[in-house]
C-alpha positions as CSV (number, residue, x, y, z in Angstrom):
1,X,0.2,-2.9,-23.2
2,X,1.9,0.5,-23.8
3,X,2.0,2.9,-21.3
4,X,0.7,0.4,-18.4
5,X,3.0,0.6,-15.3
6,X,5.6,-2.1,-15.5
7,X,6.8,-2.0,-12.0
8,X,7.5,0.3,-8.6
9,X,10.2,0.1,-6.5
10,X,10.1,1.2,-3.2
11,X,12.4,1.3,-0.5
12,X,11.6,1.0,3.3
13,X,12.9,1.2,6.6
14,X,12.4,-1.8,8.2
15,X,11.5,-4.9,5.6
16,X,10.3,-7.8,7.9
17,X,7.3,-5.1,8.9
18,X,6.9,-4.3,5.4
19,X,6.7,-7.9,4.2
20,X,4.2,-8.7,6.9
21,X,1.8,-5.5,6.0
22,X,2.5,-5.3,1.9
23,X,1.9,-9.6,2.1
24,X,-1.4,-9.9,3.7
25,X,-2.4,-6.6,1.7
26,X,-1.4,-7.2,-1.4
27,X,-2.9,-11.0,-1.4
28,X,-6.0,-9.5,-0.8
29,X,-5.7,-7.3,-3.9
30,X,-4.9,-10.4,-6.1
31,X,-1.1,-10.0,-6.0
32,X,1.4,-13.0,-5.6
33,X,4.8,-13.1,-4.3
34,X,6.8,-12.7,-7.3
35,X,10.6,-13.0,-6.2
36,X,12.2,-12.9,-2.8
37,X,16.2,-12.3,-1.8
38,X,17.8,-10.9,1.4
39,X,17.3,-7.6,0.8
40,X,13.8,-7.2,-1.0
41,X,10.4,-8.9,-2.3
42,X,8.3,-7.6,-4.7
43,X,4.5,-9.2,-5.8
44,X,3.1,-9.4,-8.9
45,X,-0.3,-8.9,-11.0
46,X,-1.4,-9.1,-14.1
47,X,2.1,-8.5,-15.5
48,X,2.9,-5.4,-13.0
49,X,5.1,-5.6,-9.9
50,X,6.0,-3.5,-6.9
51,X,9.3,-4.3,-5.3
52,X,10.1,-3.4,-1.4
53,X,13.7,-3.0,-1.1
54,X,15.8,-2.6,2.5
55,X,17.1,0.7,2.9
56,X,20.7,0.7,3.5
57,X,21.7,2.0,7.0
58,X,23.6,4.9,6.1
59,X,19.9,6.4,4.4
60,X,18.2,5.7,7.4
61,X,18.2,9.4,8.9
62,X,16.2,11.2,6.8
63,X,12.3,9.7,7.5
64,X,10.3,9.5,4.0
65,X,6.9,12.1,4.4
66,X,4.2,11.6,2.0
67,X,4.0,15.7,1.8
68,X,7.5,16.3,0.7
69,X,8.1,15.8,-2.9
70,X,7.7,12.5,-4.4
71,X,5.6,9.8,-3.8
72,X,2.4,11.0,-2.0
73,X,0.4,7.5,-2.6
74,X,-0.5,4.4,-3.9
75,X,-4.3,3.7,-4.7
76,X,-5.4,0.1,-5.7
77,X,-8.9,-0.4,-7.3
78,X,-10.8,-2.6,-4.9
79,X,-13.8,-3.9,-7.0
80,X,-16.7,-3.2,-4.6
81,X,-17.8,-1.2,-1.3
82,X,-18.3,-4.7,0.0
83,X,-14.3,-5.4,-0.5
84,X,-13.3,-1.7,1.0
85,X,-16.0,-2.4,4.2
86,X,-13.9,-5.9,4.8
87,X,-10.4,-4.2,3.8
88,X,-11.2,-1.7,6.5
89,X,-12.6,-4.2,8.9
90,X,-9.1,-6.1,8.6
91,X,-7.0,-3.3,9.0
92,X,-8.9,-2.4,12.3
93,X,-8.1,-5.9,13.4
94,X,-4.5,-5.4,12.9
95,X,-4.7,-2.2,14.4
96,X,-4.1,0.1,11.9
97,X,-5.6,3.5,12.0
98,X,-7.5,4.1,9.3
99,X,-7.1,8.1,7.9
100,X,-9.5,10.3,7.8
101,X,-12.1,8.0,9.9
102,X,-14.4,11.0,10.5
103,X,-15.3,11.3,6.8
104,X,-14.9,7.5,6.1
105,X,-16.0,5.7,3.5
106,X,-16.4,9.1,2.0
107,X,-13.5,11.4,2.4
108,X,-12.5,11.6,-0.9
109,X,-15.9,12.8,-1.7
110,X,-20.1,11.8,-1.7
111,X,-19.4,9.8,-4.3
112,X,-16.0,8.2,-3.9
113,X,-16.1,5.4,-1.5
114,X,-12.7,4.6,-0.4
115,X,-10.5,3.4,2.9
116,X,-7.1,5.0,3.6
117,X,-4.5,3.9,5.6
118,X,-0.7,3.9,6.0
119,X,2.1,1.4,5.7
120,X,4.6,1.2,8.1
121,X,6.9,3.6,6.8
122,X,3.6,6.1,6.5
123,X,3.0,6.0,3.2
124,X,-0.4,6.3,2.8
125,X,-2.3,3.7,0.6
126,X,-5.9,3.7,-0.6
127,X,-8.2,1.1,-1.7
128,X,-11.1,2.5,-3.6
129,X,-14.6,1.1,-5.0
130,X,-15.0,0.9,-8.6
């Protein structure tokens, strides 16, 4: 168990849109809601959580950008090409624009089959094929 990520806490703009995108997501992946107060949730697997948090008002005015330093992305292992071809198909249904869709499934390379999206704060995510 040492060295495997404990948790990730991230904080976002606007929380009900989070919820709604991070629940149906991370369900897919396997994740259950873990804990739940007024101003975060966070969902849990296998021992490791990530935790959405409400940014407080007065942080608001600075917009987070994946290309500034910190957090780029999250990538979650997603077992098959069968489960990225439905992940993708889903996220089309909920309208959201999947990155890079002139090289998809393959933008990370010819042999690298992999969807990528963003959240609703634009934080792109990634669900890949082992």
């Amino acid at each position: 168990m040492k060295g495997l990520l404990h948790h990730i806490e991230i904080y976002v703009r606007d929380l009900k849109k989070t919820t709604e995108f991070w629940g149906w997501l991370l369900s897919e992946l396997g994740y259950e809601e873990f804990q739940s107060w007024e101003k975060g949730i966070s969902y849990i697997l296998s021992g490791s959580y990530i935790v959405f948090v409400q940014v407080e008002e007065k942080y608001l005015d600075i917009p987070y950008h994946r290309c500034r330093a910190g957090l780029n992305h999250l990538a979650f292992r997603g077992e098959s090409r069968d489960f990225v071809d439905y992940i993708t198909k889903e996220l089309k249904n909920r309208d959201i624009k999947i990155l890079y869709e002139d090289k998809h499934p393959f933008a990370g390379g010819p042999d690298y089959y992999a969807v990528y999206f963003e959240d609703p704060d634009r934080m792109k995510v990634e669900i890949v094929a082992d």
